[in-house]
C-alpha positions in Angstrom: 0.0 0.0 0.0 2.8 2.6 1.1 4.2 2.5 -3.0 0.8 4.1 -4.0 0.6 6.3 -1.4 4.2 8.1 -1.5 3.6 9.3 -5.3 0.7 11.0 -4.3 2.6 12.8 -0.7 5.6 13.5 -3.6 2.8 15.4 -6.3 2.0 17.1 -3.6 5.0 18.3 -2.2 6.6 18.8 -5.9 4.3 21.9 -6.5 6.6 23.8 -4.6 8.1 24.9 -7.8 6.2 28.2 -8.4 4.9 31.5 -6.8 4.3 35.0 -7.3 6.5 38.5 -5.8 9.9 37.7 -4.5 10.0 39.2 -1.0 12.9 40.5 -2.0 12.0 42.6 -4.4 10.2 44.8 -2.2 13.4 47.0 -1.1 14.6 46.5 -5.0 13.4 50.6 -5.5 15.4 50.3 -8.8 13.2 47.9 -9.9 9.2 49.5 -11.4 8.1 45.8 -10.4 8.7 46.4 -6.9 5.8 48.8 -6.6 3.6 45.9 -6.8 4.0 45.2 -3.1 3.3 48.7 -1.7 1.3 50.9 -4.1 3.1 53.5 -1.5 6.1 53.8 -3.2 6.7 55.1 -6.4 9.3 53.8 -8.8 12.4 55.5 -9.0 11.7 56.5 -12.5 10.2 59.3 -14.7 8.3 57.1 -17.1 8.7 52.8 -17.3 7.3 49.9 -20.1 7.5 46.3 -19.0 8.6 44.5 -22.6 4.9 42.8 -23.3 5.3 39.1 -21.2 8.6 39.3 -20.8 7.7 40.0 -17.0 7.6 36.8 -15.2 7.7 36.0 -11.6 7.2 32.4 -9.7 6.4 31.8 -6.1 6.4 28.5 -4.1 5.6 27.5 -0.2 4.9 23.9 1.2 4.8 23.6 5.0 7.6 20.4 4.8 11.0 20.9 4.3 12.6 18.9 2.1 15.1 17.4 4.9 12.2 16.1 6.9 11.6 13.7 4.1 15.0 12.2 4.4 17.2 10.3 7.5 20.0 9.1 8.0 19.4 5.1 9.8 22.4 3.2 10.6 25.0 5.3 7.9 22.3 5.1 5.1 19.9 7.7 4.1 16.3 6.5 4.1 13.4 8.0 2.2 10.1 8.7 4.5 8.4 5.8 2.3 10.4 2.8 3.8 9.6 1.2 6.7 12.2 2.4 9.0 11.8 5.9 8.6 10.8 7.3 11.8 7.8 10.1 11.1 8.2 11.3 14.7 9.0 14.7 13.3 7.0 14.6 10.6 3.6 14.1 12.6 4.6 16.9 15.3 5.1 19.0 12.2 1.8 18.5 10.2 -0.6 18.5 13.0 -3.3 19.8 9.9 -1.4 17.8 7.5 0.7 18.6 4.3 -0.1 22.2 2.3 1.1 23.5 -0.8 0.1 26.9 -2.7 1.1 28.5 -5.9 1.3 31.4 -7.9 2.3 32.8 -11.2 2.0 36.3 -12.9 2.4 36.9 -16.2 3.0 40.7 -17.3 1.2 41.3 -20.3 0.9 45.3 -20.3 2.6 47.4 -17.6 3.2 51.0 -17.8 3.9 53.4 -15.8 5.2 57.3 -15.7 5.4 60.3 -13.4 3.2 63.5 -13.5 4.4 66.3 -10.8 4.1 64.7 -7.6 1.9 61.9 -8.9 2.6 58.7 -10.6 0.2 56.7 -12.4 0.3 53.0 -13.9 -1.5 50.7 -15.8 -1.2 47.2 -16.1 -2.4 44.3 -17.5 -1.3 41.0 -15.4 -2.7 37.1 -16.2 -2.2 35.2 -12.7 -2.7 32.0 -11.5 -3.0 30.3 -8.1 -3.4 27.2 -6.6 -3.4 25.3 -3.5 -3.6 21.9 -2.2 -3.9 20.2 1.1 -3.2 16.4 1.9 -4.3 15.4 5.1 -2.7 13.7 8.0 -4.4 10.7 7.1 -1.9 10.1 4.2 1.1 10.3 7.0 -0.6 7.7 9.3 -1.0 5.2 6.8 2.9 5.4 5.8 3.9 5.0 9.7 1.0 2.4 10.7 -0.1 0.7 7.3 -3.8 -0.1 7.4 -4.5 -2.5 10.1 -8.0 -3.7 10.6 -10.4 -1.1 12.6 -8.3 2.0 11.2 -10.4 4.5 10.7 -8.7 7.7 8.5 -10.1 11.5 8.1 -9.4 12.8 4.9 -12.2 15.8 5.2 -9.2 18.0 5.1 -8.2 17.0 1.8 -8.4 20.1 -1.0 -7.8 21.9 -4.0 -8.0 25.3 -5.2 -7.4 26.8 -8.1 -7.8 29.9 -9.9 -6.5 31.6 -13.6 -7.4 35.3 -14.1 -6.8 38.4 -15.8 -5.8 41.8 -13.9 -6.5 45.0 -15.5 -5.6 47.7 -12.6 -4.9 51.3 -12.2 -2.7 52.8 -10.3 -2.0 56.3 -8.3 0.9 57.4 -5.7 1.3 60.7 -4.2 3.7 62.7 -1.7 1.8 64.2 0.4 4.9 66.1 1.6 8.5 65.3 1.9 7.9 62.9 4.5 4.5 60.6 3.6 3.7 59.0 0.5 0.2 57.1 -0.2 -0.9 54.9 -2.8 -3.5 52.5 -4.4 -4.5 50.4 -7.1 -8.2 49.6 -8.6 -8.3 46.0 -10.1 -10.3 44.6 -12.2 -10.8 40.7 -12.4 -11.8 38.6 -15.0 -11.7 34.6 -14.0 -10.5 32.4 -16.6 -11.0 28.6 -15.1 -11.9 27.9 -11.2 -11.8 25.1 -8.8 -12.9 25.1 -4.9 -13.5 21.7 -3.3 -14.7 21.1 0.1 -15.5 17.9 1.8 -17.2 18.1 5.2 -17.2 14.5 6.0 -14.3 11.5 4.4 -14.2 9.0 6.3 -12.5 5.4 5.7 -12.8 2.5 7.6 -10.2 -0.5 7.0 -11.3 -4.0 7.6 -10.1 -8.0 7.1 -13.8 -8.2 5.0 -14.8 -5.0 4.3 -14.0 -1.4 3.7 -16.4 1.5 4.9 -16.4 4.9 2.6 -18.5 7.3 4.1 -18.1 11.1 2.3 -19.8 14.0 2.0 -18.4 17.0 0.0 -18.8 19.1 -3.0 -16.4 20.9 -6.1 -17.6 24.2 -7.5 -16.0 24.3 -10.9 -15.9 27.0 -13.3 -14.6 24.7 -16.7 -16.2 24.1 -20.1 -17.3 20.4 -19.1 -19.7 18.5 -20.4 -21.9 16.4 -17.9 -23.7 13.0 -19.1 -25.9 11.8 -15.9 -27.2 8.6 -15.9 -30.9 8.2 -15.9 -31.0 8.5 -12.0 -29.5 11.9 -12.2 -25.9 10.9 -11.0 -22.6 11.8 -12.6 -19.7 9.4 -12.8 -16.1 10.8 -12.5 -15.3 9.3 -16.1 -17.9 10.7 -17.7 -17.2 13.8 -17.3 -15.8 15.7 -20.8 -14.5 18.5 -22.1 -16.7 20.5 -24.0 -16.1 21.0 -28.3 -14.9 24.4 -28.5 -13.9 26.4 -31.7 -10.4 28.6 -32.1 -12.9 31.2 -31.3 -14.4 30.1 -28.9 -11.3 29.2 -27.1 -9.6 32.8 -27.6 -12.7 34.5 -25.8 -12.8 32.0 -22.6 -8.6 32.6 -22.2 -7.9 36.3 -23.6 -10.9 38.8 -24.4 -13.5 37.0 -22.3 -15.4 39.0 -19.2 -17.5 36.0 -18.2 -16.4 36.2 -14.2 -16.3 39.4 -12.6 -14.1 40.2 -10.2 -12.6 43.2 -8.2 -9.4 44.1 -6.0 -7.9 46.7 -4.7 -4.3 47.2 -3.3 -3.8 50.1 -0.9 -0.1 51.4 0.5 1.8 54.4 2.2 5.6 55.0 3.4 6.4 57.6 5.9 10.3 58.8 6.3 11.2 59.2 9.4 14.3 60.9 8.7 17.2 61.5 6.5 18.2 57.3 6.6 14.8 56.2 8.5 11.7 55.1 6.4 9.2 53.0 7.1 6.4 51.5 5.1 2.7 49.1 4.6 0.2 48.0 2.4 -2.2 45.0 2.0 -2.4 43.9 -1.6 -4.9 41.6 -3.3 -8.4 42.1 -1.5 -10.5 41.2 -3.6 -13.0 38.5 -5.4 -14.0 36.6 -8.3 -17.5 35.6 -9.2 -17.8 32.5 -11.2 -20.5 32.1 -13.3 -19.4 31.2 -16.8 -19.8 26.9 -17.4 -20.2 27.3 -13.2 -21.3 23.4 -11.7 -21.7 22.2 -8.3 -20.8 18.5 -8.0 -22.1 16.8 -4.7 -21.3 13.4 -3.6 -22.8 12.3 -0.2 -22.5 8.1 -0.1 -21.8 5.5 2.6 -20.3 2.5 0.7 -19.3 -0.9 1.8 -16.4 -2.4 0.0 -16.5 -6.0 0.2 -13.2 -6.8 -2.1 -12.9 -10.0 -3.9 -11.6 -13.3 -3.5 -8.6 -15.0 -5.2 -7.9 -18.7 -5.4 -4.6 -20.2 -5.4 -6.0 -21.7 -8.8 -6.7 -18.8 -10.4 -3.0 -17.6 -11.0 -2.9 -21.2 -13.1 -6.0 -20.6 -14.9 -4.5 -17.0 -16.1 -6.8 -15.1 -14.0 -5.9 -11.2 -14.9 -5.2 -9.1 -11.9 -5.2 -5.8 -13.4 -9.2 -6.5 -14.5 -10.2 -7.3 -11.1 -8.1 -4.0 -9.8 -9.9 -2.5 -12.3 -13.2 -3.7 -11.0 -12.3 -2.3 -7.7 -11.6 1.5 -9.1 -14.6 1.0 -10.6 -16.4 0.5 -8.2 -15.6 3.3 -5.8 -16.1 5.7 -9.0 -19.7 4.1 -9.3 -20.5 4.4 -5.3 -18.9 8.2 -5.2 -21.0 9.6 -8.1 -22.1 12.9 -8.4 -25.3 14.7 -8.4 -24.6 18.5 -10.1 -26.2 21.7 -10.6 -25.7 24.9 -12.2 -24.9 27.1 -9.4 -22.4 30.3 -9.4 -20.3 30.4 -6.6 -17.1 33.0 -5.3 -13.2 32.7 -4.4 -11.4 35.1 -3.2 -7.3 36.4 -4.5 -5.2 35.7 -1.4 -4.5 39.4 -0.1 -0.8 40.4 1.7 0.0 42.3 4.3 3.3 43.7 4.1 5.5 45.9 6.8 8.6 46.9 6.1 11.6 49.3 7.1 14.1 50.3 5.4 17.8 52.1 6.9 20.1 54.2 4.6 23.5 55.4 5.9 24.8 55.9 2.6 23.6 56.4 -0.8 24.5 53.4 -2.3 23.8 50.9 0.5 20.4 50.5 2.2 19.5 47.4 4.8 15.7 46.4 4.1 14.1 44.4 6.2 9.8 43.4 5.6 7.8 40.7 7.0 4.7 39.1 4.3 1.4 37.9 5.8 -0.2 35.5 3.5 -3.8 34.3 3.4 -4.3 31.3 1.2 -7.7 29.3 1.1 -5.8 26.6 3.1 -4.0 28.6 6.0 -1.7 31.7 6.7 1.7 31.9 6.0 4.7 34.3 7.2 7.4 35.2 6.1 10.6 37.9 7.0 13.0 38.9 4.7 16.4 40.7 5.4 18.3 42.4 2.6 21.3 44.4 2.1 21.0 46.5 -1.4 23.8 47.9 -2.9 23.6 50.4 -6.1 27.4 51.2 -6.7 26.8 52.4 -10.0 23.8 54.1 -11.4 23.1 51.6 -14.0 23.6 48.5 -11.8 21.7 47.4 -8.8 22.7 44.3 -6.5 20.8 42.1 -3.6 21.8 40.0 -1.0 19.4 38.6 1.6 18.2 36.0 3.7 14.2 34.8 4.4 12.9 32.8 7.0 9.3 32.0 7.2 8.0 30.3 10.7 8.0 26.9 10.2 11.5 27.7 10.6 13.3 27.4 7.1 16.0 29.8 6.4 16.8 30.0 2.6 19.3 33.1 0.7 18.3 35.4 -2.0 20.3 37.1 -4.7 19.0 39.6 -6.8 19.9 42.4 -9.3 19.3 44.7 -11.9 21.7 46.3 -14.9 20.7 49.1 -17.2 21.6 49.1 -20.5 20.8 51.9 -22.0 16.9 52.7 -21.4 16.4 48.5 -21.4 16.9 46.9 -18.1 17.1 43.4 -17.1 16.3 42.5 -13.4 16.5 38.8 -11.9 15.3 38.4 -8.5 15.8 34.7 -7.0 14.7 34.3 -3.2 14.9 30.7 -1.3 18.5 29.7 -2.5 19.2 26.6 -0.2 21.7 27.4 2.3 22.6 23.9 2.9 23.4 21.1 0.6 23.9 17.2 1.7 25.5 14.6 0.0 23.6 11.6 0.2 24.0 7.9 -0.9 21.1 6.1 -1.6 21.2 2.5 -3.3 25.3 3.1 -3.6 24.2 6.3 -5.8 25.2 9.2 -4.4 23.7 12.7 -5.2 23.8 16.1 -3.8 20.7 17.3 -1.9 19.6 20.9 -1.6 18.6 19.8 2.3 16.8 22.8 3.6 14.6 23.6 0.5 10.9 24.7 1.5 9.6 27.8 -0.1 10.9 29.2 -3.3 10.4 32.7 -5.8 11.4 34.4 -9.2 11.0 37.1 -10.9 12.6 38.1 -14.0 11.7 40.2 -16.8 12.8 43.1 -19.1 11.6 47.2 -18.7 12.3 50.2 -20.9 13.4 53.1 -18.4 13.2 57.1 -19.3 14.6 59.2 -16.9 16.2 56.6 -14.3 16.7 58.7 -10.5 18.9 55.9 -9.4 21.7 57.8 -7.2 25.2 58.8 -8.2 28.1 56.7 -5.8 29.0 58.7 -3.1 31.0 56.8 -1.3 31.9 59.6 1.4 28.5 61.3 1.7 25.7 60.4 4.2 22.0 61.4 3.6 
C-alpha cells in the first residue's frame, strides 16, 4: 500500500516549484516591479514599459522541508516511504497535514510614468494560483499501514485553483517630503476555477470490508460536459471536455469578461528621517465571481467495499489481476458519483500584508528588512526577509538577503538589476538553499539541496526614461 501512497505525498510536495512577488523585491526601488507590493512607493523612475510578457515571476511555499523527508538510519539515508523511517517529526510538524500553494504572474501590459508629484500606472497581469492540502491521514497510513479497525479523516483534503486576468490602475502621491500614499483599482476577470470542500471522508479498514463514508462538493468554473445517468448521478469518467472552436477558445482565455471580479491594493511609506523610512500596504483584497460553465458536484454516499476473493487456482487458470483492480476503481467511481447543478459560486485572490523598514547610511547601501502575511484558502503563511542592497553604480543594482518563514526554514536570496541603456534586465531569486547534503542512496550518491521549503522568481525586461537611481558617493551620508 505505502508504494501508491508516497507518489501522491511526492505530487503534492513537488508543487513547490512556483509563486508570485519575491520578498525581495520589495526593497529592490530600482526595480518598477517592486511597486507591486506597496502601491506606497513610487518607482524611481520618470516614465517605465515592462517588454509585453517578458515579465515573469514564480512563487512556491509547502509547510515540509525537504530534509524532513530524508534520515540518516544506521550510515544510510532513508526516504520517509520505507519502513524504518521514523515520522516522529513529521507528525509533530503537520498536525493539519501537508499544504502547498502556488502562484504565477504573467505581465502582459505594464506601464507606468510620473506627473508632478503623482505617478500613475497601468497594467495588464494574467495570474494563476493554486493550493492543495493532503491530510494527516496520508502520513498515518505510511507510519501504521492499514490495520483492521483504522479509521482515516481525509475531510481536510483540498484543491484550489484559480486563472485570471488583472487590468488595474494605479496612483501614488507625496503628500509632503515625509508621507507617500498609494492605491491600485483592479479589475478581475476569472479564466478557469476550482474550490473543493469535503465536510465528511471517512475510511474505515477491515479484514472483509472497507467503509467509505463522504460527504463533499467541487464548484467548478470549466467548459465540461456532464452526461448523468438516468437516475440523475454523474460518474467521474464521464465527465468531458466541451467542443470548442479557435474562437471560442480565444474568448474563454484572452478577451472573455465572463467572471467578474474586483481588488484593490492600498499602501503608504512615511520617512522618518534622512536614513529612516518606514512602510505598509495589503495587496490583493479582492474576489471573483464564477459564473461562466459554473457546476456544483455533490457526492454524499456510505459504501461498503467487500473486495474480492482469489484462489490459489486462479494464478494457473491466467486469472488477470489488473481487471479485477480495475473492477475495484470502478467501483468506488460508481459508489462516489455525483449529483450536479448549475450554481455560481465566489473565491477570493489571497490578499498580503506587508510591513517593512528600510535604513540608509549611505547612498548606495540600504538594509531592508519586511515581513509578508499571506492568506491562502488553506492557512496563513509568514514570512521575513532581510536584505542588504547595494547600487554602486547608477546603471547597476545588487541584492543579497536571507528569508525565514515560521516553520522555521532559512533559505538566501540574490538579486539584481543592470541598465543598458533605457532596457533593463532585473532577476530576483529568493529561497536559495543554504545547505546542501551529499547523500547515498542505493550506492548512488547525489547532492541534496537539504533545507529547500519555499521558493520565488522574478525576471523580466523594462524600458526606463529618466532613471533617478543615485550617483556613488561613497563619502557622503544622507
Amino acid at each position: 500500500m505505502k508504494r501508491y501512497i508516497a507518489p501522491l505525498l511526492i505530487a503534492l510536495l513537488a508543487v513547490n516549484a512556483t509563486a508570485q512577488t519575491s520578498l525581495s523585491l520589495y526593497h529592490m526601488e530600482v526595480v518598477p516591479q517592486s511597486s507591486m507590493l506597496n502601491p506606497g512607493r513610487a518607482p524611481r523612475c520618470n516614465v517605465f514599459v515592462g517588454m509585453p510578457s517578458a515579465n515573469i515571476s514564480f512563487r512556491g511555499e509547502t509547510n515540509i522541508k525537504l530534509s524532513q523527508m530524508f534520515q540518516k538510519v544506521d550510515g544510510e539515508w532513508k526516504f520517509l516511504t520505507e519502513n524504518d523511517f521514523d515520522y516522529t517529526d513529521i507528525n509533530r510538524r503537520l498536525k493539519k497535514g501537508a499544504r502547498a500553494n502556488t502562484q504565477m504572474n504573467l505581465g502582459l501590459i505594464n506601464v507606468g510614468w510620473r506627473q508632478a508629484e503623482n505617478y500613475w500606472s497601468v497594467n495588464w497581469n494574467f495570474r494563476i494560483s493554486s493550493g492543495a492540502s493532503m491530510p494527516k491521514a496520508f502520513i498515518t497510513m505510511l507510519d501504521k499501514g492499514l490495520p483492521d479497525g483504522t479509521r482515516l479523516n481525509f475531510s481536510r483534503m483540498r484543491f484550489n485553483m484559480i486563472s485570471y486576468h488583472e487590468l488595474s490602475l494605479g496612483y501614488t502621491r507625496a503628500l509632503d517630503e515625509q508621507l507617500t500614499i498609494g492605491g491600485r483599482l483592479k479589475y478581475l476577470s476569472g479564466v478557469f476555477g476550482a474550490k473543493t470542500k469535503f465536510s465528511k471522508f471517512d475510511v474505515t479498514t477491515g479484514r472483509d470490508q472497507w467503509a467509505f463514508d463522504v460527504d463533499g462538493e467541487a464548484n467548478l468554473s470549466f467548459p465540461l460536459k456532464m452526461n448523468p445517468d438516468k437516475n440523475g448521478a454523474i460518474a467521474v469518467d464521464s465527465i468531458e471536455w466541451k467542443e470548442m472552436s479557435a474562437l471560442e477558445i480565444v474568448g474563454r482565455t484572452l478577451i472573455g469578461f465572463h467572471n467578474p471580479g474586483a481588488a484593490i491594493d492600498l499602501g503608504a511609506e512615511y520617512k522618518i528621517d534622512e536614513n529612516f523610512k518606514v512602510s505598509a500596504s495589503v495587496t490583493d483584497l479582492g474576489f471573483i465571481i464564477w459564473s461562466k460553465d459554473a457546476n456544483k458536484l455533490s457526492a454524499k454516499n456510505q459504501y461498503e467495499y467487500n473486495g474480492f476473493e482469489v484462489e490459489f487456482n486462479d494464478f494457473f487458470d491466467g486469472i488477470n489481476l489488473s481487471d479485477r483492480f480495475s473492477d475495484v476503481v470502478d467501483s468506488v467511481k460508481n459508489a462516489f458519483s455525483s449529483h450536479t447543478t448549475t450554481k455560481t459560486f465566489a473565491t477570493g485572490v489571497h490578499p498580503n500584508i506587508y510591513l517593512g523598514g528600510e535604513f540608509t547610511p549611505y547612498q548606495f547601501m540600504s538594509v531592508g528588512l519586511v515581513s509578508r502575511t499571506t492568506f491562502w484558502g488553506n492557512g496563513v503563511t509568514q514570512n521575513f526577509n532581510l536584505t542588504l542592497n547595494m547600487k554602486p553604480y547608477s546603471f547597476v543594482s545588487v541584492m543579497s538577503g536571507y528569508t525565514v518563514d515560521i516553520k522555521g526554514c532559512i533559505t538566501g536570496d540574490f538579486g539584481f538589476s543592470i541598465n543598458m541603456g533605457p532596457l533593463q534586465y532585473y532577476l530576483m531569486l529568493d529561497g536559495l538553499p543554504l545547505v546542501q547534503r551529499r547523500m547515498t542512496f542505493e550506492g548512488e550518491k547525489i547532492v541534496m539541496p537539504y533545507n529547500l521549503c519555499d521558493m520565488s522568481v522574478n525576471t523580466g525586461f523594462n524600458i526606463i526614461i529618466g532613471a533617478k537611481g543615485p550617483k556613488p558617493n561613497h563619502n557622503s551620508k544622507y
